[in-house]
C-alpha positions in Angstrom: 0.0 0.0 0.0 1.3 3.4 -1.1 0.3 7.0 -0.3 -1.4 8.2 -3.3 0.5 10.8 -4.1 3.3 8.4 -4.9 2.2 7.2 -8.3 -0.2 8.7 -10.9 -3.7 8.4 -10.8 -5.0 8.6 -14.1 -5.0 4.8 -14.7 -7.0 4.4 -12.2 -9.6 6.8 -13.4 -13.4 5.8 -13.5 -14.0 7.3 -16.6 -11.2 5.7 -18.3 -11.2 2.2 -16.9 -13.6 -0.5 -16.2 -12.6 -0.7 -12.4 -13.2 1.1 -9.6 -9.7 2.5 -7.8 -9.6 0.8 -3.6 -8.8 3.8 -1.4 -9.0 3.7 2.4 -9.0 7.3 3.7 -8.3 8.5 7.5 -10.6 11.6 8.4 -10.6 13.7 11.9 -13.4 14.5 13.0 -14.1 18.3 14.1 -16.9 19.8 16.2 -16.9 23.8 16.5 -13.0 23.8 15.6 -12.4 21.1 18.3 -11.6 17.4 17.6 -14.4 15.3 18.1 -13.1 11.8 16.8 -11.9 9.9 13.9 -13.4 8.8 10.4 -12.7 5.7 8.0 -14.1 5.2 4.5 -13.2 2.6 2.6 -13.4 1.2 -0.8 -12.5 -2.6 -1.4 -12.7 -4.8 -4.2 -14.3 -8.1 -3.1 -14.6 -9.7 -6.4 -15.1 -9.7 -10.2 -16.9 -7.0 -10.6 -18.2 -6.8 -7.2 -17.2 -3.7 -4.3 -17.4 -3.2 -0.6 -17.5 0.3 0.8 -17.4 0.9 4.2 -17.5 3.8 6.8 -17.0 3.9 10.2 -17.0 7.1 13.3 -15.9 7.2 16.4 -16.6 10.1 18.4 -16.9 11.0 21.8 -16.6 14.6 24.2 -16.7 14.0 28.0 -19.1 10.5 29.0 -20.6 11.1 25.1 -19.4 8.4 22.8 -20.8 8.1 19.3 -19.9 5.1 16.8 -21.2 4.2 13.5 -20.4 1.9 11.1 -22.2 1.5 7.3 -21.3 -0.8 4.8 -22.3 -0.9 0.6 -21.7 -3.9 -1.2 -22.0 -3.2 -4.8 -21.2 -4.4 -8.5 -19.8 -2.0 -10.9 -20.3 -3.1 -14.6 -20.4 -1.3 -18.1 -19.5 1.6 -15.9 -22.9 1.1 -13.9 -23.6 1.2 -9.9 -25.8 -1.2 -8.4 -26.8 -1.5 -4.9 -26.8 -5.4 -3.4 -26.7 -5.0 0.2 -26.3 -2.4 2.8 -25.6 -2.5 6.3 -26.0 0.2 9.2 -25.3 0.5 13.1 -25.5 3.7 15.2 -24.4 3.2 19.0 -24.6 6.1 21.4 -24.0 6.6 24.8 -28.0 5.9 26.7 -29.5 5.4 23.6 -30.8 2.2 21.7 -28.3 0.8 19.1 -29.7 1.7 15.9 -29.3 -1.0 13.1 -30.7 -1.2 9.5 -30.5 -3.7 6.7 -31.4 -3.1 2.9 -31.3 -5.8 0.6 -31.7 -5.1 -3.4 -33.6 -8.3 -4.6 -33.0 -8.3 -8.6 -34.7 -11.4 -9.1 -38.0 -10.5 -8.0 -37.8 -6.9 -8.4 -37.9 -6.0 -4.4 -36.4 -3.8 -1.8 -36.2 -5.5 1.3 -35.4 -3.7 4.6 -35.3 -3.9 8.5 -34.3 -2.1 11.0 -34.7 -1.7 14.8 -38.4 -1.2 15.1 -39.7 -2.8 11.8 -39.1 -4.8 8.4 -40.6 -3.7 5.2 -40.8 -4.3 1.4 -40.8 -2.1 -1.5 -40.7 -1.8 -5.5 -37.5 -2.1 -7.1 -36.9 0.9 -9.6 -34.1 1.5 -12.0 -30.7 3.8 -10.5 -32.0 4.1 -7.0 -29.0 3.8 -4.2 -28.7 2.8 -0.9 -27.4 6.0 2.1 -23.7 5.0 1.8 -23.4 4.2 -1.9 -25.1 7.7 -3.0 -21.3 9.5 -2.4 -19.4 6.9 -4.3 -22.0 7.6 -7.7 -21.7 11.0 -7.0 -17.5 10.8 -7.1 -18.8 8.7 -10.4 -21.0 11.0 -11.9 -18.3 14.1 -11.5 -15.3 12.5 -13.4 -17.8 11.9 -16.3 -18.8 15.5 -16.2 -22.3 14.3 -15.4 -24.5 17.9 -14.7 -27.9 16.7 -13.3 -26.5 15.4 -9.6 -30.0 14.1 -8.0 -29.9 10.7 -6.8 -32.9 8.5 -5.7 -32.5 6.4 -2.4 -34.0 3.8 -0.3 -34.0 4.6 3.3 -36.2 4.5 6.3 -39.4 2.4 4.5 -39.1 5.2 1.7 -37.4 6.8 -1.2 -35.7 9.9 -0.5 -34.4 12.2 -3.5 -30.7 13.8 -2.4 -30.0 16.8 -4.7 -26.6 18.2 -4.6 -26.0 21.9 -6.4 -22.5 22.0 -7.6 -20.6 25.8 -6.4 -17.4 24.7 -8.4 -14.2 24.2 -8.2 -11.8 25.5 -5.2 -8.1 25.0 -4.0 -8.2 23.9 -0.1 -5.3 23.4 2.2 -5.2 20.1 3.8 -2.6 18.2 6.2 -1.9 16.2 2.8 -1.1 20.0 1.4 -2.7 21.9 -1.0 -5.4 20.4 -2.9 -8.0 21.2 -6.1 -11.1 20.0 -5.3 -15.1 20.5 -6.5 -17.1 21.5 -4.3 -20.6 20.2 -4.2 -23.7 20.6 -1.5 -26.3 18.4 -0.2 -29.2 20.5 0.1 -32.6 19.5 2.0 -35.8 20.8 0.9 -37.4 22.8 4.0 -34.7 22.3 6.3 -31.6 24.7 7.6 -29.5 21.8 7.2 -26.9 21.3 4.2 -23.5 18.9 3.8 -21.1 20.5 1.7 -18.5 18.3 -0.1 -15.1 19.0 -1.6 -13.9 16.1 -3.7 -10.3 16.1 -5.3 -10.1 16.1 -8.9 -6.6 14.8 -8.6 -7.6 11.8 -6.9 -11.1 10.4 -8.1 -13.3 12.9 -7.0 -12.5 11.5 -3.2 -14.0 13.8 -0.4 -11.1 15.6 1.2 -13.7 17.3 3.0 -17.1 16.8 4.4 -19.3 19.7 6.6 -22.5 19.8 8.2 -24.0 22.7 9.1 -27.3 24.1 10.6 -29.2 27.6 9.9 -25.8 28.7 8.3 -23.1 27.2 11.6 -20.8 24.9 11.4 -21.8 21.0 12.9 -19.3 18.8 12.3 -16.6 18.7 9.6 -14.4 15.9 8.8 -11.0 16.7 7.2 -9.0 14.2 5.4 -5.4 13.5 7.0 -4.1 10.3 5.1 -5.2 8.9 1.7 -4.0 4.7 0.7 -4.7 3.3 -2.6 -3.3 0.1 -3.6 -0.1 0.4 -6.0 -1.3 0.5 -9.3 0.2 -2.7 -11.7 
């Protein structure tokens, strides 16, 4: 395993190859300026054709501890996306562990879910995502130059559009140095709430940078401190 920037990129390019390019990326995670915790996303190749992406938190401030963990495991063919089975769990300090299953049921044209309180069953429809996977076909859809960026997802028992508006692109400094990115925002229709991401162009469209805010403040932000891709052959 090799930092990234230690060999080129463009052969492992989306756009350009029919492969996805493994990453694992180290995040800290920032509330109000202060660190908060620590962030993992991972991208793994599990077999022809077939991906994993995972990503995990840990958080905590005083007798607070927050960690979650989601997994995606996905095929990527002709250049396409397609959801098999995700995974969630959400732990917090005297709450109930959250947990959440979606399974994508080609065969019979289904959506299957559970989660803590209930299991449920829906219509499959073409180019819907699951939560985790809707940032990896966004990363996607940029290094094609793709302009409509709204994405249809199953969560919660329903389908939820995620719309991102794109503010373009924008050099930020990082502890990996200087870096060109596109910047790119989740916004929710009526709600205060938006997640703005900065992807690198230099290194497949990657978030380098991830923030939350609320009625215009900060929330959380996560800031990328250590990139790995496998060595390129």
């Amino acid at each position: 395993m090799v930092s990234c920037y230690a060999q080129s990129t463009e052969k492992s390019t989306v756009a350009n190859n029919a492969t996805l390019a493994e990453y694992t990326a180290h995040y800290t995670v920032y509330r109000k300026g202060d660190k908060y915790g620590t962030a993992e996303r991972m991208l793994s190749k599990t077999a022809d054709n077939q991906y994993k992406l995972t990503f995990k938190t840990e958080a905590s401030k005083y007798f607070y501890v927050i960690n979650t963990e989601e997994s995606s495991e996905f095929s990527y063919d002709a250049q396409q996306i397609k959801p098999i089975k995700y995974t969630s769990k959400d732990e917090r300090t005297f709450k109930k562990t959250k947990n959440q299953t979606i399974e994508f049921d080609y065969a019979n044209q289904l959506v299957l879910g559970s989660d803590t309180a209930e299991q449920w069953s829906l219509a499959l429809k073409a180019n819907i995502l699951d939560p985790l996977l809707v940032i990896e076909k966004l990363s996607h859809d940029l290094q094609k130059k793709e302009q409509h960026l709204e994405y249809f997802v199953y969560d919660d028992n329903s389908v939820k559009s995620y719309i991102f508006e794109y503010s373009g692109r924008e050099k930020i400094k990082t502890p990996m140095g200087l870096v060109d990115t596109l910047k790119v925002s989740r916004v929710k229709t009526n709600s205060s709430r938006k997640t703005h991401f900065w992807l690198s162009v230099e290194h497949n469209f990657i978030p380098f940078r991830v923030e939350q805010e609320k009625e215009g403040k900060e929330v959380a932000t996560l800031e990328l401190k250590k990139l790995i891709i496998p060595a390129v052959n």
